[in-house]
N, CA, C and O of each residue as an XYZ file, in Angstrom:
336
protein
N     -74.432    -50.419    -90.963
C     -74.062    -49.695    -92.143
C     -73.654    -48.254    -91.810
O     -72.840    -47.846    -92.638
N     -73.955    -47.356    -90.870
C     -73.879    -46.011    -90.488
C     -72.779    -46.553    -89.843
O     -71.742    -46.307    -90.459
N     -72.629    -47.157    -88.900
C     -71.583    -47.030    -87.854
C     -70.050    -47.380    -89.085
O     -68.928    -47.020    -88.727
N     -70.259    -48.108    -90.504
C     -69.241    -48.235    -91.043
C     -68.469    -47.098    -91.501
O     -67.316    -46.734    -91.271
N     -69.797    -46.442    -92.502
C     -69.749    -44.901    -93.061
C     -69.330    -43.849    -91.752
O     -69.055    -42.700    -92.099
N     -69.270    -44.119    -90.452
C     -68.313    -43.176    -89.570
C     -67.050    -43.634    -89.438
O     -66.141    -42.821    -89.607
N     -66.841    -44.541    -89.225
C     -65.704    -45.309    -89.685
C     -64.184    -44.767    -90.932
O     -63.006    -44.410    -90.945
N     -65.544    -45.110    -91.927
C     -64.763    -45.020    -93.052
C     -64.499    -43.277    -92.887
O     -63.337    -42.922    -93.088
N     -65.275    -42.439    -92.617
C     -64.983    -40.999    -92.473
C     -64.242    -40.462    -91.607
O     -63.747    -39.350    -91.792
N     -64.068    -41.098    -90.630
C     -63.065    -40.658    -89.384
C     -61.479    -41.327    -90.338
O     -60.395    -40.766    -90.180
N     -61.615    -42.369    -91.131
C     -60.076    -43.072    -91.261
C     -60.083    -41.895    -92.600
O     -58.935    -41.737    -93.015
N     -60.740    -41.358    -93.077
C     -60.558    -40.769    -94.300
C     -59.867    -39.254    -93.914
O     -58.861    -38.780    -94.441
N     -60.856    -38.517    -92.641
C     -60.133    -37.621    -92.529
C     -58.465    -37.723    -91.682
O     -57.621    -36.851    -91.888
N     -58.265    -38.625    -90.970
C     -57.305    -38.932    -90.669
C     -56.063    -39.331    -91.637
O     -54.907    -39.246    -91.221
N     -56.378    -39.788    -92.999
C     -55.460    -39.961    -93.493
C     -55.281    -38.433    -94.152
O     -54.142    -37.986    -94.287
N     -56.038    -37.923    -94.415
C     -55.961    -36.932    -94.961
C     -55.094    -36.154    -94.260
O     -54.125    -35.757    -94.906
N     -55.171    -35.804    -93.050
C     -54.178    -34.957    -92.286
C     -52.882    -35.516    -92.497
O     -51.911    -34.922    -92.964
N     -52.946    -36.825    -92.080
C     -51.671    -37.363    -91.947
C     -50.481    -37.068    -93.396
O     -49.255    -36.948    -93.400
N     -51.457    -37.030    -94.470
C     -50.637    -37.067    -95.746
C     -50.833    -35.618    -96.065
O     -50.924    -35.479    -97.285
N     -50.933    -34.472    -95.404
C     -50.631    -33.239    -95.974
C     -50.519    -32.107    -95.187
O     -50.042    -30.997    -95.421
N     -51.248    -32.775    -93.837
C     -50.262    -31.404    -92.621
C     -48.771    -32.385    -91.446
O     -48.639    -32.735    -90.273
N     -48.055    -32.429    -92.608
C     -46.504    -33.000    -91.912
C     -45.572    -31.617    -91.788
O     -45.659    -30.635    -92.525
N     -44.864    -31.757    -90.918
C     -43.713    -31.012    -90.691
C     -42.846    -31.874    -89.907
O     -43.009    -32.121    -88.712
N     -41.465    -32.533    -91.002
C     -40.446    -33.766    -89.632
C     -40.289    -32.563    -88.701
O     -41.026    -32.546    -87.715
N     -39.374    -31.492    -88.888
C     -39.166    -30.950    -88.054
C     -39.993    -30.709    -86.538
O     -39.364    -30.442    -85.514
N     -41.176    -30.819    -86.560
C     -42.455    -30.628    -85.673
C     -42.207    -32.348    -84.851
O     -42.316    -32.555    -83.643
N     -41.829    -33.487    -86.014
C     -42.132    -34.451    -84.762
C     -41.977    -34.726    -83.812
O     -42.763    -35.389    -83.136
N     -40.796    -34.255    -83.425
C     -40.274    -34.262    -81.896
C     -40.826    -33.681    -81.024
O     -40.900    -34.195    -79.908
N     -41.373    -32.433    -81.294
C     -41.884    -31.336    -80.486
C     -43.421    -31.606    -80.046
O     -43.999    -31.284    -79.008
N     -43.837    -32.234    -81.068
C     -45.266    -32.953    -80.435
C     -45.297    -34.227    -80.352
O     -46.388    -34.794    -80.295
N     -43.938    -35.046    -80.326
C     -44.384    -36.102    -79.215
C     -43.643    -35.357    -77.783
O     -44.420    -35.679    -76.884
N     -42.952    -34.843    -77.398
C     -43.258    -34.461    -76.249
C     -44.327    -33.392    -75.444
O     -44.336    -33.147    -74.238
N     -44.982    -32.985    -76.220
C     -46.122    -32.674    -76.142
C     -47.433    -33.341    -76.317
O     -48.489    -32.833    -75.939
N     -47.362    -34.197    -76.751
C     -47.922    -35.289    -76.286
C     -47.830    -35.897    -75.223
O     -48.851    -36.212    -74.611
N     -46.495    -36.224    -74.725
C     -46.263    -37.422    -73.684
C     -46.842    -36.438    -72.316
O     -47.281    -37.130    -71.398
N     -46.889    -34.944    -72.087
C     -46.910    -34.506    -71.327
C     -48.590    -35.028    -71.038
O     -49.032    -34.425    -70.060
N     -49.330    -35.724    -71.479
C     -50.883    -35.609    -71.151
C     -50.335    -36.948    -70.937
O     -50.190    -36.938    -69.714
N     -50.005    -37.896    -71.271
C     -50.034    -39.648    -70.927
C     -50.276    -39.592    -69.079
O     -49.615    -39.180    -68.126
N     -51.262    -40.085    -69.222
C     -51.573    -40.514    -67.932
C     -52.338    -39.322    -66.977
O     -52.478    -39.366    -65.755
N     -52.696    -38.472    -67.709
C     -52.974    -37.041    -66.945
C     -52.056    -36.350    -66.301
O     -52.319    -35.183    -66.010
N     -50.792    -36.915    -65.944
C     -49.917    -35.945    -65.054
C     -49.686    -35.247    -65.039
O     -49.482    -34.894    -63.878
N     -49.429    -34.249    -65.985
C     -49.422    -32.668    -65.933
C     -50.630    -32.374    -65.007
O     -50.591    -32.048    -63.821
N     -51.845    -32.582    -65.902
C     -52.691    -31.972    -65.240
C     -52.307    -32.551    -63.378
O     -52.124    -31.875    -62.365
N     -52.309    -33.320    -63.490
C     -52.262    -33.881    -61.787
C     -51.946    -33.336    -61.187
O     -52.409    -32.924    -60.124
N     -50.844    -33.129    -61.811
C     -49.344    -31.739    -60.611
C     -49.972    -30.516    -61.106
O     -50.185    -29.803    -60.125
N     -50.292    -30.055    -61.978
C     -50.999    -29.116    -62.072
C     -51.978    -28.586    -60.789
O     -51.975    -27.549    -60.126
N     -52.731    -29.685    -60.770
C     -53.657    -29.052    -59.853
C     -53.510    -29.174    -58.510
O     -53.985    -28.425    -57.657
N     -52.660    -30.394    -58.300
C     -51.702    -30.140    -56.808
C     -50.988    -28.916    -56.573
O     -51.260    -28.333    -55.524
N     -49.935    -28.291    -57.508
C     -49.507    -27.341    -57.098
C     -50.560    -26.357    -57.039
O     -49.906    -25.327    -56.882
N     -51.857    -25.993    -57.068
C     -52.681    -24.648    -57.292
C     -53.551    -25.335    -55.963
O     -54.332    -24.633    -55.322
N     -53.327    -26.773    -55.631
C     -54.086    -27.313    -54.098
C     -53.006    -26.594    -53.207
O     -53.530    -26.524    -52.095
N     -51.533    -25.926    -53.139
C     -51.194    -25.449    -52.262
C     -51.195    -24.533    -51.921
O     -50.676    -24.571    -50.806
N     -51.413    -23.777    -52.113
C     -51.541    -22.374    -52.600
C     -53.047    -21.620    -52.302
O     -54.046    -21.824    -52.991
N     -52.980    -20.577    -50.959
C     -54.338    -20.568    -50.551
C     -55.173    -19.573    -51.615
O     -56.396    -19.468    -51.527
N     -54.438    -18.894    -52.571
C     -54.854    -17.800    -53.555
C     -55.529    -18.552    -54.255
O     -56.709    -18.354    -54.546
N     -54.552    -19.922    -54.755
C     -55.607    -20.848    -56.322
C     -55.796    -21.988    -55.956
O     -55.656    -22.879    -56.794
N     -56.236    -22.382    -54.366
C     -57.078    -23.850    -53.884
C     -58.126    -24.051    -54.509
O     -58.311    -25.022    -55.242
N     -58.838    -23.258    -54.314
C     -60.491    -23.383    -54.873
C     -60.354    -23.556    -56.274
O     -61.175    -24.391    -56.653
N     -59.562    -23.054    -57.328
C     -59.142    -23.538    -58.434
C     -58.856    -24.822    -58.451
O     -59.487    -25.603    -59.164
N     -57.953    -25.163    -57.737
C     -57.136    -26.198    -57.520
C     -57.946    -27.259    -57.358
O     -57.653    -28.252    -58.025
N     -59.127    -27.335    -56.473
C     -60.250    -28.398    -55.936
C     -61.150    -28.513    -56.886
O     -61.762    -29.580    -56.926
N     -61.523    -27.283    -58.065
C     -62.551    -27.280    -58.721
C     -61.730    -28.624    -60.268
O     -62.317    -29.529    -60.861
N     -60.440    -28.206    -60.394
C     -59.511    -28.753    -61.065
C     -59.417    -30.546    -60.692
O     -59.430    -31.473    -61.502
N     -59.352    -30.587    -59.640
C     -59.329    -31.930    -59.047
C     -60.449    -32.450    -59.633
O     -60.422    -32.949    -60.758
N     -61.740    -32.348    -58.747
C     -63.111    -32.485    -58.941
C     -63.263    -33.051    -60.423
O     -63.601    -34.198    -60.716
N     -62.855    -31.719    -61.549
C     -63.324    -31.813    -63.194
C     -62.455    -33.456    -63.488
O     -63.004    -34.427    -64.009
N     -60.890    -33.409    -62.961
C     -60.204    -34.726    -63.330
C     -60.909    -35.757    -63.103
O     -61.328    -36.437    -64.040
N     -61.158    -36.046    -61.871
C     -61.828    -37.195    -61.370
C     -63.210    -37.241    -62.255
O     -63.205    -38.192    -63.037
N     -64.400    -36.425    -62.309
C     -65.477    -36.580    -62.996
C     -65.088    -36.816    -64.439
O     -65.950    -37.465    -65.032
N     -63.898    -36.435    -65.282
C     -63.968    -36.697    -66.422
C     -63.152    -37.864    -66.618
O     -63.504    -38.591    -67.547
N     -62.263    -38.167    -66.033
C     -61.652    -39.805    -65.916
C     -62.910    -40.642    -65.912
O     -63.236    -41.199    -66.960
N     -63.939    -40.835    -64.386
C     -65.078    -41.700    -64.954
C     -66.157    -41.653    -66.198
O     -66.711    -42.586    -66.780
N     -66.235    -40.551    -66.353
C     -66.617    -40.566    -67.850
C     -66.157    -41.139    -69.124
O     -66.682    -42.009    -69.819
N     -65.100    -40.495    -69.285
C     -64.056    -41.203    -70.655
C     -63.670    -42.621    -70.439
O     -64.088    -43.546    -71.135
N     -62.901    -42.739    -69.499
C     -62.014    -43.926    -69.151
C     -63.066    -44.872    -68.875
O     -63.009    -45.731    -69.755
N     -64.068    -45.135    -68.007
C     -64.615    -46.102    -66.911
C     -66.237    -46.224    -68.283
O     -66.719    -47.327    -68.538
N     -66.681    -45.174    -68.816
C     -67.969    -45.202    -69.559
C     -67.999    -45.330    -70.625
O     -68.448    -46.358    -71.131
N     -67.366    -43.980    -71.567
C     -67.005    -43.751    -72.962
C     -66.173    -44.860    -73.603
O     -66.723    -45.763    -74.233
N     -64.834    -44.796    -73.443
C     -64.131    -45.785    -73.684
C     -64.761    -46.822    -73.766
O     -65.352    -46.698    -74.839
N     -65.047    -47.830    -73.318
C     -65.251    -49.183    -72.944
C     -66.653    -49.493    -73.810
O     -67.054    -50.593    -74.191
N     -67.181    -48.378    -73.972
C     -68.528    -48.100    -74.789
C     -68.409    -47.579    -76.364
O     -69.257    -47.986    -77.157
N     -67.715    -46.984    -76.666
C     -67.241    -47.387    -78.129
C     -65.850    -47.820    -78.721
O     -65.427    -47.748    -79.875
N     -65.312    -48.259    -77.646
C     -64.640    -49.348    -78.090
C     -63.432    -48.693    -78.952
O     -62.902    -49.506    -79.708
N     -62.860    -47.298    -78.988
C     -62.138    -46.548    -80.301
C     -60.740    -46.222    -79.446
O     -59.806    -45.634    -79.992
């Protein structure tokens, strides 16, 4: 019964956005802003290019590190665990 009532509140506020913060003009601009996260790749090259670079490596590795630890989290744990 709770897990419905989150349910029903997550689809409620979602419609809600959907039916009153539109701008067509905006759609284009955030689906490619969107697409830029599909798959992590930004970030990927992101943090490759700051892995070359002896000023922002340690950035760069700490960057790596966070990807990898939060991929098994979300992807491999979360995900698969509620199922959304």
């Amino acid at each position: 019964m709770i897990i419905a009532s989150i349910y029903d509140f997550d689809f409620a506020i979602n419609d809600w956005i959907a039916s009153h913060l539109t701008a067509e003009w905006l759609d284009p601009v955030m689906r490619f802003i969107t697409s830029l996260g599909d798959g992590g790749i930004f970030w990927i090259l992101l943090a490759a290019v700051f892995l070359c670079f002896k000023k922002t490596r340690r950035f760069g590795a700490a960057m790596a590190i966070s990807l990898i630890i939060s991929t098994i989290i979300t992807n491999l744990t979360l995900k698969p665990l509620i199922d959304r």
